[in-house]
C-alpha positions as CSV (number, residue, x, y, z in Angstrom):
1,X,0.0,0.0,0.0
2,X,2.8,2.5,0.9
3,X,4.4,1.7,-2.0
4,X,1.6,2.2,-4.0
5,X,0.9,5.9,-2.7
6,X,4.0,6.8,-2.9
7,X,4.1,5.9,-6.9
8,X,0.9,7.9,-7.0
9,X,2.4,11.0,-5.6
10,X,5.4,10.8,-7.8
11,X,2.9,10.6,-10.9
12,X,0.9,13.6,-9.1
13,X,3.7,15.4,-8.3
14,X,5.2,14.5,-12.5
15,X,1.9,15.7,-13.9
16,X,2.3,19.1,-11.9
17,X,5.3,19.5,-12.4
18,X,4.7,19.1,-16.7
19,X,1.8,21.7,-16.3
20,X,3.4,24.0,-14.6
21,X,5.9,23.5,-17.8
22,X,3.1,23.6,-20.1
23,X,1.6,26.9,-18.8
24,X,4.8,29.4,-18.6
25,X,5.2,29.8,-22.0
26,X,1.5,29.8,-22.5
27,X,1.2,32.7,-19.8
28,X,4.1,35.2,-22.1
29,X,2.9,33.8,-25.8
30,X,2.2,36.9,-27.6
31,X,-1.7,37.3,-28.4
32,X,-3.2,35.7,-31.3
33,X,-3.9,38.8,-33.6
34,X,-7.4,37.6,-35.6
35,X,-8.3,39.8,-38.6
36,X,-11.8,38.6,-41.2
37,X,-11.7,39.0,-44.9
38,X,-14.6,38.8,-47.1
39,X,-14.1,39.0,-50.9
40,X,-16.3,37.6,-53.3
41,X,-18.8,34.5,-53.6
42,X,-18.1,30.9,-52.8
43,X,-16.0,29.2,-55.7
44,X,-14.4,32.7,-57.2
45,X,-10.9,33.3,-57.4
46,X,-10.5,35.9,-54.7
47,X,-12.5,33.5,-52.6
48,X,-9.5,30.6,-53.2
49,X,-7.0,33.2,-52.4
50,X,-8.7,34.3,-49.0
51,X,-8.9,30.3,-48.1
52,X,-5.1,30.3,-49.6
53,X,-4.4,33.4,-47.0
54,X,-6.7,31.4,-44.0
55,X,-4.4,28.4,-44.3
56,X,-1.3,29.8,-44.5
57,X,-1.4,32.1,-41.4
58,X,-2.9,29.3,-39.1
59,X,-0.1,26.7,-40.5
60,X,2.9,29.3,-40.7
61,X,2.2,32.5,-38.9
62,X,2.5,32.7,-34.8
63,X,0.1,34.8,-34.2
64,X,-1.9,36.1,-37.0
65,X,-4.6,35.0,-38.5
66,X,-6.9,35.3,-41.0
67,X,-10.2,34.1,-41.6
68,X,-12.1,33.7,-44.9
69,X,-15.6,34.3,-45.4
70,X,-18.1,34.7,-48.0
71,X,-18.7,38.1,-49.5
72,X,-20.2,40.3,-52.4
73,X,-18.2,41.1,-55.2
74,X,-15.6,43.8,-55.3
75,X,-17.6,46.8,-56.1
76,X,-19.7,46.1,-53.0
77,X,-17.2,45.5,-50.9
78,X,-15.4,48.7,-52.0
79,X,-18.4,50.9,-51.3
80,X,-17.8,49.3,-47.9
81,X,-14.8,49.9,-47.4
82,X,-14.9,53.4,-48.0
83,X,-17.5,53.9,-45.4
84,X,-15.2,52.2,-42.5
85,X,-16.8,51.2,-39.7
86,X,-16.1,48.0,-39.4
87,X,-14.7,47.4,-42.5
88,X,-11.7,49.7,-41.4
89,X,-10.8,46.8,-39.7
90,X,-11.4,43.8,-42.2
91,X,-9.8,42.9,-45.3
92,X,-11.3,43.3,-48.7
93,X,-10.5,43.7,-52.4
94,X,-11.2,46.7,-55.0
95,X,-10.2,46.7,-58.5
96,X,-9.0,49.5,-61.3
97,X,-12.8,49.3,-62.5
98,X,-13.8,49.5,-58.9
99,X,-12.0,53.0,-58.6
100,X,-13.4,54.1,-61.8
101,X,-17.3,53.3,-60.9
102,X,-16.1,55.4,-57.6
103,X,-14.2,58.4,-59.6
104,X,-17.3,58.7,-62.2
105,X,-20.5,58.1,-59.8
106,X,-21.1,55.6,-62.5
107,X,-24.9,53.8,-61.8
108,X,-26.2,51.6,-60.3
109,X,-23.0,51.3,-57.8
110,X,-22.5,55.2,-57.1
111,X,-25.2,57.7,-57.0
112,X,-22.1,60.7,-57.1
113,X,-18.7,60.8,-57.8
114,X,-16.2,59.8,-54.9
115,X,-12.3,61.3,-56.2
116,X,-11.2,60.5,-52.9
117,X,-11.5,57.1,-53.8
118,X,-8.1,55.7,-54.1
119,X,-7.0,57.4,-51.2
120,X,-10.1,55.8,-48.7
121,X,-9.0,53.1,-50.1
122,X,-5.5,50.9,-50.1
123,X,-4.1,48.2,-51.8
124,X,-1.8,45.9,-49.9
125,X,-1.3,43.3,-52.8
126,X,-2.6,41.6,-56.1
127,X,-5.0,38.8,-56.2
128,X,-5.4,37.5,-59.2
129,X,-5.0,38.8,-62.7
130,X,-7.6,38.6,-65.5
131,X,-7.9,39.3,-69.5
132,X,-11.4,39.8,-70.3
133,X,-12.2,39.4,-73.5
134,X,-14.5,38.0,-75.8
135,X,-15.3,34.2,-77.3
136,X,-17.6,33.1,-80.2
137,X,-18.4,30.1,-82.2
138,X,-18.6,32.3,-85.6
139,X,-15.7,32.5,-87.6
140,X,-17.0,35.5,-89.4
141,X,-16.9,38.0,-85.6
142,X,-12.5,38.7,-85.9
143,X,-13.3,41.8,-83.1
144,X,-15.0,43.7,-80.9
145,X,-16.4,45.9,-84.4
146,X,-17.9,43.0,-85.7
147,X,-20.7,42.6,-83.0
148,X,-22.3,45.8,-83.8
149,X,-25.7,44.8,-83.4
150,X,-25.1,41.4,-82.4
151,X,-26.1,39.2,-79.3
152,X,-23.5,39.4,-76.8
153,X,-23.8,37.5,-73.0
154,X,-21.8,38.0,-69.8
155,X,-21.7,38.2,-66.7
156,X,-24.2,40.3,-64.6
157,X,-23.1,44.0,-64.8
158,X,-23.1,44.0,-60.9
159,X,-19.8,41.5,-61.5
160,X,-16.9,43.8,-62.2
161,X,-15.1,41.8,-64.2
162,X,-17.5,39.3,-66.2
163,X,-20.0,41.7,-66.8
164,X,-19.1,45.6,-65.6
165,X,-15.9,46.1,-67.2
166,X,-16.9,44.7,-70.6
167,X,-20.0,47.1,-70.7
168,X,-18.5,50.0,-69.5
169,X,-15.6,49.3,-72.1
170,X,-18.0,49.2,-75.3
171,X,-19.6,52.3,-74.3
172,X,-16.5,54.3,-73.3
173,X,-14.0,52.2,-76.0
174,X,-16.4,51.6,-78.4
175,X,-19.0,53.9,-78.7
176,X,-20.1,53.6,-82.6
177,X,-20.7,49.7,-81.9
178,X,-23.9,48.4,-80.1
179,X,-24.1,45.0,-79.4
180,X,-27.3,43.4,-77.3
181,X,-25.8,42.7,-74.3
182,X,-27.5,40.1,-72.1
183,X,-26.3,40.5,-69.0
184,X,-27.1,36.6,-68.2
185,X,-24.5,36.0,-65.0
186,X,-21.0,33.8,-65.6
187,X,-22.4,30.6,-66.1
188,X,-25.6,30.9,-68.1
189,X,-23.8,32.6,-70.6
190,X,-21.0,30.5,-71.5
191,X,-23.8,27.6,-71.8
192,X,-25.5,29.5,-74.5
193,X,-22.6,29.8,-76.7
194,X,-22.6,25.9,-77.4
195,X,-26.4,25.7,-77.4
196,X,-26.1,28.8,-80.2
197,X,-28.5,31.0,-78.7
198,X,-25.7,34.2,-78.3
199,X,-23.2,35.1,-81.1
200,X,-20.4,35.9,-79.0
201,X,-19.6,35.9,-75.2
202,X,-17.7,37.6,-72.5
203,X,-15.1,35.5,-70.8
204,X,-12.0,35.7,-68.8
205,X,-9.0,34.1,-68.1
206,X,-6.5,34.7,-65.1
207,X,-3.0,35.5,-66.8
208,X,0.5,36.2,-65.5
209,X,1.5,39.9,-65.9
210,X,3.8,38.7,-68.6
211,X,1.2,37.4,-70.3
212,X,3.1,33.7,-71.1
213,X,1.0,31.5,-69.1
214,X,-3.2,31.5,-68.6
215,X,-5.5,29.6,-66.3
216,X,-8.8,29.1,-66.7
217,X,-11.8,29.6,-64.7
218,X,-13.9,26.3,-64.5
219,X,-17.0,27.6,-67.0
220,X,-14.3,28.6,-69.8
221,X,-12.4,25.0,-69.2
222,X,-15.8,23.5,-69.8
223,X,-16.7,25.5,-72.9
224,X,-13.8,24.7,-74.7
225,X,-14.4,20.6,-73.9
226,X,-17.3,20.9,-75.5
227,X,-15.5,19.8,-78.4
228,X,-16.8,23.2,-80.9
229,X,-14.4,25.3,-82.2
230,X,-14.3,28.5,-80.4
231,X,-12.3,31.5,-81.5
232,X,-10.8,34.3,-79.5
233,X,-11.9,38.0,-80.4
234,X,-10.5,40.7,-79.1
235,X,-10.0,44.8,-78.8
236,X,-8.4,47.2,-81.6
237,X,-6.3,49.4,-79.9
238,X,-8.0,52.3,-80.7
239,X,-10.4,50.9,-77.8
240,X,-8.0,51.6,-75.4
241,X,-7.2,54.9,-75.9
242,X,-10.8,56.1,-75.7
243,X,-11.5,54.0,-73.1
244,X,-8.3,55.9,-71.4
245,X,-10.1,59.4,-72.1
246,X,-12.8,58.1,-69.7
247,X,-10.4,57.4,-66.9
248,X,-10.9,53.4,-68.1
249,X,-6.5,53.3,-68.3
250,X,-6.7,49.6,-69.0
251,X,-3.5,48.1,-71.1
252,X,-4.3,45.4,-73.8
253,X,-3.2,41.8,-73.3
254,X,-2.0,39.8,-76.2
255,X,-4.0,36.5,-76.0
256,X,-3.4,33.7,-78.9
257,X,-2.9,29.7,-79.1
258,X,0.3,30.0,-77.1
259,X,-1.5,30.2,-74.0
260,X,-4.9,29.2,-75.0
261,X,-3.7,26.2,-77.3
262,X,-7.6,24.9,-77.4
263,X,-8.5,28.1,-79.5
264,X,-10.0,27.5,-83.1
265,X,-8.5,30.6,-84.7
266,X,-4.6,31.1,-85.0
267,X,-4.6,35.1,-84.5
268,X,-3.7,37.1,-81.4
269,X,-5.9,39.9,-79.8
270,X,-6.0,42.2,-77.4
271,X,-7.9,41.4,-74.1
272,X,-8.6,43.9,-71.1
273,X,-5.6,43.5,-68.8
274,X,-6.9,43.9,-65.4
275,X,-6.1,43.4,-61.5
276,X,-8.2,42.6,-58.4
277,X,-6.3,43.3,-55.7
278,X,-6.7,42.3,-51.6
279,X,-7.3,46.2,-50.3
280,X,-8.1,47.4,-46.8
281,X,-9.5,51.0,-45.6
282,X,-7.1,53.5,-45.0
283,X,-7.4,53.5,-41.3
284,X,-6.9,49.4,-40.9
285,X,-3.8,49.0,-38.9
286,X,-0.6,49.7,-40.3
287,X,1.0,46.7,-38.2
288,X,-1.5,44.5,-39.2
289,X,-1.1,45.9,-42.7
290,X,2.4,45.2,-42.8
291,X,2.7,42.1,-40.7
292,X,0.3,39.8,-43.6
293,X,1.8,41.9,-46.5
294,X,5.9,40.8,-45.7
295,X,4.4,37.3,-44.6
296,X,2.5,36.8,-47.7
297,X,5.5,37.9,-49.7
298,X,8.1,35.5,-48.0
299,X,5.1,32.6,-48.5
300,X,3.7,33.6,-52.0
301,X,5.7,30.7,-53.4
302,X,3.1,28.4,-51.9
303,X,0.1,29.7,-53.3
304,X,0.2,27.5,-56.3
305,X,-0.4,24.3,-54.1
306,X,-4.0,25.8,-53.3
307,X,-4.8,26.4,-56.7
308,X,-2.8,26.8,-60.2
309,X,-4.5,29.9,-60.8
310,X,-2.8,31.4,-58.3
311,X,0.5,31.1,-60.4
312,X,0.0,34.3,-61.0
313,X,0.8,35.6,-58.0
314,X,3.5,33.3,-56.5
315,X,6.3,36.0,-56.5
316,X,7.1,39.2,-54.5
317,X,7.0,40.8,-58.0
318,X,3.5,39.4,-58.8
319,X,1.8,40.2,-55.8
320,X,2.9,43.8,-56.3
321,X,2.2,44.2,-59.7
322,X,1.5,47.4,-61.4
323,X,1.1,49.4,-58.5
324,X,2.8,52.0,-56.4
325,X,3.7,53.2,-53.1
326,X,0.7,55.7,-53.5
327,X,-1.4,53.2,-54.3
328,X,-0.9,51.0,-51.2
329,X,-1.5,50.8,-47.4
330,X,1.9,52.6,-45.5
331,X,2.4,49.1,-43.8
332,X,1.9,47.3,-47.4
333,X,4.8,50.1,-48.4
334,X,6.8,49.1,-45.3
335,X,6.8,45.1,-46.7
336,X,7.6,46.1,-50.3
337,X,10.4,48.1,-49.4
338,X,12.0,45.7,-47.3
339,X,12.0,43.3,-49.9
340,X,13.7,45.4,-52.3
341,X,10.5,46.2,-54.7
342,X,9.6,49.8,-53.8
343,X,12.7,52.8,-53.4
């Protein structure tokens, strides 16, 4: 019997002894630093990069961390953001086109102009990048010009990219040609391509800044396995430089069979080069700010393993992109610097 509770207070006295171990470092860990982001539907790209971002704090990060959530689409979340509240303190994303709508108090999304915009609201780095363009079963449509009073389906003009951007680039680009847009929503109109009941649609892929290498989103993979020969369309040039007049300073993107090998047609046209970047209000913590921003460039080689689309941003350089120190968040500043990208 001695023996016996004498074995049990060495295991009582062992047990104590390991939580007392366990607890010290428990008691000075720094605090765990929880920040939300909400970008974009279920499925989306941005949404992949937000469960990319999730992951990659909890795994790698001591003490931030990020957590994903479902959102609306970049223009809402921009109008969002530049009310603050408490959106100053939760990630987001805007695009170019997102500025623009703000700049010109372009309907349905802004009732006035907002010029402030870009300076309510800061980029701390890229997202994806996408060439919108235009796809058609009809050999005779070589661009844009030739759908002057055609059918064309996209995206709903609420989504920026799919549908907002494409409109607003005919009417600003392109003001002599007047297609019938349908704005039908991402999916509905790249099925009514193949069922012919459109003569062209609006489509997207998500291209690195060099343009040498394109992904496809899961509704333009499926189109082109439907085993009909779709050819690429694209924008003269003279549709970017109106389009520029407007404040729409989109570059073109050359887009042939080198990256889209599946494409019918052998010629190369000019898509809509354009960002979506991960953005924040101007008063969200610079700490914060700067803390995911160096993290996510010493990590963005890992961002491929969540999804290949995300090849596009998987450098330093990528996830900085075209933009500049004015541009971006002082702590997303502090990050670039530091890694040699901004003087």
């Amino acid at each position: 019997m001695t023996k016996v509770r004498n074995s049990t207070r060495k295991w009582q006295a062992l047990v104590a002894s390991a939580v007392a171990v366990t607890l010290v470092p428990a008691s000075v860990a720094a605090e765990t630093n929880e920040v939300g982001i909400r970008c974009a539907p279920f499925g989306s790209i941005m949404y992949t990069v937000g469960n990319a971002i999730q992951d990659l704090t909890a795994s790698r990060h001591e003490t931030l961390r990020v957590v994903n959530a479902e959102g609306p689409g970049s223009t809402a979340v921009t109008v969002n953001m530049m009310a603050g509240g408490e959106w100053a303190q939760t990630l987001g994303c805007t695009s170019v086109l997102d500025y623009v709508y703000a700049e010109q108090g372009i309907e349905p999304f802004f009732e006035t102009a907002h010029p402030d915009v870009r300076n309510d609201v800061k980029i701390l780095f890229n997202g994806f990048y996408g060439a919108i363009g235009i796809l058609t079963t009809n050999p005779e449509i070589e661009t844009a010009e030739d759908l002057d009073g055609r059918s064309l389906a996209m995206g709903r003009r609420a989504q920026a990219h799919w549908g907002g951007l494409p409109a607003l680039f005919f009417e600003t680009g392109l003001p002599d040609i007047n297609p019938n847009m349908q704005f039908m929503g991402t999916t509905p109109s790249h099925e009514a391509l193949p069922e012919r009941r459109v003569d062209a649609i609006i489509s997207q892929l998500v291209i690195t800044p060099d343009g040498s290498q394109a992904f496809k989103p899961g509704v333009v993979s499926q189109l082109f396995a439907s085993g009909l020969d779709i050819h690429l369309v694209g924008f003269p040039q003279e549709a970017f430089d109106r389009a520029a007049e407007f404040g729409l300073t989109f570059r073109p993107m050359t887009v042939d069979r080198n990256v889209v090998p599946e494409a019918a047609s052998d010629r190369s046209v000019n898509w809509i080069y354009s960002p979506a970047s991960i953005a924040v209000h101007r008063d969200f913590p610079e700490e914060t700010a700067y803390e995911l921003t160096r993290f996510m460039i010493e990590n963005a080689g890992e961002l491929p393993s969540y999804a290949a689309t995300l090849t596009v941003i998987s450098t330093p350089e990528g996830l900085l992109g075209d933009w500049q120190a004015e541009d971006l968040h002082p702590g997303a500043v502090r990050a670039f610097r530091e890694a040699g990208l901004l003087e």
